[in-house]
C-alpha positions in Angstrom: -34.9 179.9 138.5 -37.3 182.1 136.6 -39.8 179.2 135.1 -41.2 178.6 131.8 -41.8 182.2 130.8 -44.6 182.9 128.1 -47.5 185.5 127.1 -50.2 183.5 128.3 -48.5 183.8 132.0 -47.5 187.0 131.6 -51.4 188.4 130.5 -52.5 185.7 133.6 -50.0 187.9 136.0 -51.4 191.3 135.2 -54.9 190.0 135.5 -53.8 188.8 139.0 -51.8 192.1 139.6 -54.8 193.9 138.7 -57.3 192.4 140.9 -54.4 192.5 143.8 -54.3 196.2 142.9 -57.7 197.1 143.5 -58.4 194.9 146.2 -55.4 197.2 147.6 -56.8 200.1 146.3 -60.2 199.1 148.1 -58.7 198.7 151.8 -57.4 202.2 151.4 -53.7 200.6 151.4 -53.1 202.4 147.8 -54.5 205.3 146.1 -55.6 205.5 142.7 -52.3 206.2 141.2 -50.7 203.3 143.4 -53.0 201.0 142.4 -52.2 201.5 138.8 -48.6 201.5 139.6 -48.7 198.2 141.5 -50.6 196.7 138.3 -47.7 197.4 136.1 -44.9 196.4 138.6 -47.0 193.6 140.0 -48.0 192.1 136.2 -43.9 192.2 135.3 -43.1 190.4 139.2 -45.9 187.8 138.9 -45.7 187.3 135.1 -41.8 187.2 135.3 -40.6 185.9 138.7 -43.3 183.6 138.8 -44.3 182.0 142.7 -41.2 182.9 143.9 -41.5 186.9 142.6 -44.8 187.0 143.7 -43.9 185.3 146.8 -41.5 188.4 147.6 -43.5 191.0 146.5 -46.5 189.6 148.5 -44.3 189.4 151.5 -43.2 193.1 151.4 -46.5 194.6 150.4 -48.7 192.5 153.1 -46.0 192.6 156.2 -45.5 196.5 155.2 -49.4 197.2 155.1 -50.3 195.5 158.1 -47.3 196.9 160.2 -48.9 200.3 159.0 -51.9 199.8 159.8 -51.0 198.3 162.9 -49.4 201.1 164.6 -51.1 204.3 162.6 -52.1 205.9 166.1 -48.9 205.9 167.1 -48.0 207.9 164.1 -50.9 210.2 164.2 -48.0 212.8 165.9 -45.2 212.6 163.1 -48.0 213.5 159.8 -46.7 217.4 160.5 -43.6 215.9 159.3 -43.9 213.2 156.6 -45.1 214.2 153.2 -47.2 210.9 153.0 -49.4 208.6 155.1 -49.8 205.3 155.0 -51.5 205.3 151.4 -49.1 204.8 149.1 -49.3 206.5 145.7 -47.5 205.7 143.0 -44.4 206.9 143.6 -44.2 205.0 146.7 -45.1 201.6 144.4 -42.2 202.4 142.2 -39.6 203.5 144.5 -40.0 200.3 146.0 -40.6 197.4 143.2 -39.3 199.5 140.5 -35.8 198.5 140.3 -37.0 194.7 141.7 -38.8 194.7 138.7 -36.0 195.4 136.0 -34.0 193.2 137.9 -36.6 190.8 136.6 -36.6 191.7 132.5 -33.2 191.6 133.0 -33.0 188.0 134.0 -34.8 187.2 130.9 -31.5 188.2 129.1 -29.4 185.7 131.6 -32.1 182.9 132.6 -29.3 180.7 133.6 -28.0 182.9 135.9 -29.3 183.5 139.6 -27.6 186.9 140.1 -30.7 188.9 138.5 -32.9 187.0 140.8 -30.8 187.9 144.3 -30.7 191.6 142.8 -34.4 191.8 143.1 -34.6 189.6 146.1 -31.9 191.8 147.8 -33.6 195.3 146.3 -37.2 194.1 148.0 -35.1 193.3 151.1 -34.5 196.7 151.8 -37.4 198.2 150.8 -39.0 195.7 153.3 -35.9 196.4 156.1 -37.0 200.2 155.3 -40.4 200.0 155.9 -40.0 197.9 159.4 -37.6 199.9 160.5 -39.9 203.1 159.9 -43.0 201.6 160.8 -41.5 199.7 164.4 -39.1 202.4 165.1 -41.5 205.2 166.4 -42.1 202.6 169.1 -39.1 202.8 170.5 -38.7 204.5 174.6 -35.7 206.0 173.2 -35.4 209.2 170.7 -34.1 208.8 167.4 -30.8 210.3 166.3 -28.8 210.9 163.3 -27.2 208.1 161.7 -24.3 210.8 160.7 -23.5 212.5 163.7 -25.7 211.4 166.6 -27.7 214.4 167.0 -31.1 213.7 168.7 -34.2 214.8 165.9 -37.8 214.4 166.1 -39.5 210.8 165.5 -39.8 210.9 162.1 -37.0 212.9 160.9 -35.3 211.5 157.6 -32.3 209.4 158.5 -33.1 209.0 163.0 -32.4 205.8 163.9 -32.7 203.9 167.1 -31.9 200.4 168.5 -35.4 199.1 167.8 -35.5 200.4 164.3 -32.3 199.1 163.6 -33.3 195.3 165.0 -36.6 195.7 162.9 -34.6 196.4 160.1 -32.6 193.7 160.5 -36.2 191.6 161.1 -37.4 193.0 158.0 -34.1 192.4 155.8 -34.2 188.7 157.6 -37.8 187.8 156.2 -37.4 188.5 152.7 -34.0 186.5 152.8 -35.9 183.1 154.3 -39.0 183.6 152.0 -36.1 184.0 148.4 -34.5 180.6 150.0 -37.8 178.7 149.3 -37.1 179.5 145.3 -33.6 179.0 144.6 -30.4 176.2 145.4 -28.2 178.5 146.8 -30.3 178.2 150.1 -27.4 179.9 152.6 -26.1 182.3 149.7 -29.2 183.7 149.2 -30.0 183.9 152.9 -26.9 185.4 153.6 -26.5 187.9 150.3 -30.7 188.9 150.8 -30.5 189.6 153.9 -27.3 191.9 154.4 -28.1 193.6 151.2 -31.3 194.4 152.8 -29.8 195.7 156.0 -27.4 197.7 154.3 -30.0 199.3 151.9 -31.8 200.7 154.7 -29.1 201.8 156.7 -28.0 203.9 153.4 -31.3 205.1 153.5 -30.9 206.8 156.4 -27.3 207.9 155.7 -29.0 209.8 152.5 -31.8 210.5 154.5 -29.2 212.6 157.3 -27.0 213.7 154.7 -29.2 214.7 151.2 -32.4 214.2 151.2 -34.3 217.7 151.2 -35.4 218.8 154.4 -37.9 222.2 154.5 -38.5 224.5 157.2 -42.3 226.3 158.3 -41.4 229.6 159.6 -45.4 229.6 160.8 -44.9 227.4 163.5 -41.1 227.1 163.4 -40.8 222.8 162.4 -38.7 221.4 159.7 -41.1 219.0 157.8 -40.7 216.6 154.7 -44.0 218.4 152.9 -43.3 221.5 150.1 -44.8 223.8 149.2 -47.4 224.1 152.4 -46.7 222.3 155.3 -49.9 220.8 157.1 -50.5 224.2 158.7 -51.2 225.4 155.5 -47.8 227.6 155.8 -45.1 228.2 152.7 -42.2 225.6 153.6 -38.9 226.7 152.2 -35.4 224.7 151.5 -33.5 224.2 154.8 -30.7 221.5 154.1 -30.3 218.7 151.7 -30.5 218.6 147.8 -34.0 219.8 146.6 -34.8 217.1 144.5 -34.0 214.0 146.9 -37.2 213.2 148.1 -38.0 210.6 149.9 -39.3 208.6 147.5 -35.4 209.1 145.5 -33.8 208.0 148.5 -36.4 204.9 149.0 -35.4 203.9 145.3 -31.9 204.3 145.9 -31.5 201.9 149.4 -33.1 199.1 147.2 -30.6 199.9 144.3 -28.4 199.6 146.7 -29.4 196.5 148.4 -29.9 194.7 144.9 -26.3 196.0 143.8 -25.0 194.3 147.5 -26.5 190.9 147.0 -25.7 191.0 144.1 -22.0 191.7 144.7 -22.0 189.2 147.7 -22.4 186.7 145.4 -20.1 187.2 142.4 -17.1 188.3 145.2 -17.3 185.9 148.0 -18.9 182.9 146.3 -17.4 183.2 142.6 -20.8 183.2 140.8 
């Protein structure tokens, strides 16, 4: 599963992760910060996971950028709301590959065992089943609503969901289960675990997104907005609902946790491993 792992691979990963990085860094799809970032999570994928990390990281980060890219005049209308672009900073780069890469130094404990392998595979199936969904979403005829309740919000508001967002989810989730079948035995288990966990990662994404993550308010021209403390008005956003600290970044952390920890569990319940 994980290769013949060694220091010479692991100093020829970061040299790879680094040149990745700034080629990244260069095409404006990470700023200086997630550059760096990508460096150290990408050196620990490559030098670890070997093709098949690389493989899944390179399938997130490439499908992601492009989709962003893609569509970023369609999104020029929700940047009064989103703290972030499409740049991502470091943060960003470690709310989404962090926890895929300790899943990683932790298979070097158990390198006979493929469960630390689908937890990353399954953690990097949400963050990609997040990022489709939020990047194909705002094309959808059809308003978003709360995953909670129902209630229609504005494109772009933490945890709106609509039927195209949900399908590209689904897409996205779907992808990074085929590529993880190309590097392990357990062809339909991993298919199967990847690709739910995925799904369900990004759906609790949205749950925490509805229910917890903090939401702020610009009395200067009366929108509720991601960004604190100015909003893009240049206006003092306060605290209107959620838990202060649960930004968007904690809550894009905690859907791959939780899309690692399904996999993960799909496999040791249903299929006794």
């Amino acid at each position: 599963m994980w290769g013949e792992f060694s220091l010479i691979r692991l100093g020829l990963a970061f040299l790879l992760s680094s040149l990745i990085g700034w080629l990244a860094w260069q095409a404006q799809a990470l700023s200086k910060s997630g550059a760096l970032a990508a460096f150290l999570v990408g050196g620990v994928v490559f030098g670890v996971g070997g093709w098949g990390g690389a493989a899944v990281l390179l399938t997130f980060f490439i499908s992601s950028s492009l989709l962003s890219r893609a569509f970023a005049r369609q999104k020029e209308a929700l940047s009064s709301f989103v703290l972030k672009g499409s740049q991502r900073d470091a943060a960003q780069v470690f709310a989404n590959g962090g926890f895929g890469a300790l899943c990683l130094l932790a298979g070097l404990l158990f390198p006979d065992s493929p469960l630390p392998w689908l937890a990353f595979c399954g953690g990097f199936a949400a963050a990609n089943a997040d990022t489709w969904a939020t990047e194909l979403g705002v094309l959808s005829p059809l308003p978003p609503r709360l995953l909670t309740n129902g209630k229609l919000v504005p494109r772009g508001a933490s945890g709106g969901v609509t039927p195209l967002g949900l399908l590209a989810s689904l897409l996205g989730a779907i992808l990074i289960g085929v590529v993880s079948t190309l590097f392990t035995e357990q062809g339909l288990l991993t298919l199967f675990a990847v690709s739910l966990g995925g799904f369900v990662g990004s759906l609790f994404d949205s749950w925490l997104g509805a229910s917890f993550q903090a939401v702020y308010f610009c009395p200067q021209c009366q929108k509720e907005t991601e960004r604190h403390p100015r909003h893009s008005c240049g206006g003092l956003t306060h605290l209107q609902r959620g838990v202060k600290w649960l930004d968007n970044d904690a809550v894009n952390f905690a859907c791959t946790v939780l899309g690692g920890m399904v996999a993960l569990g799909i496999a040791v319940v249903s299929f006794g491993l």
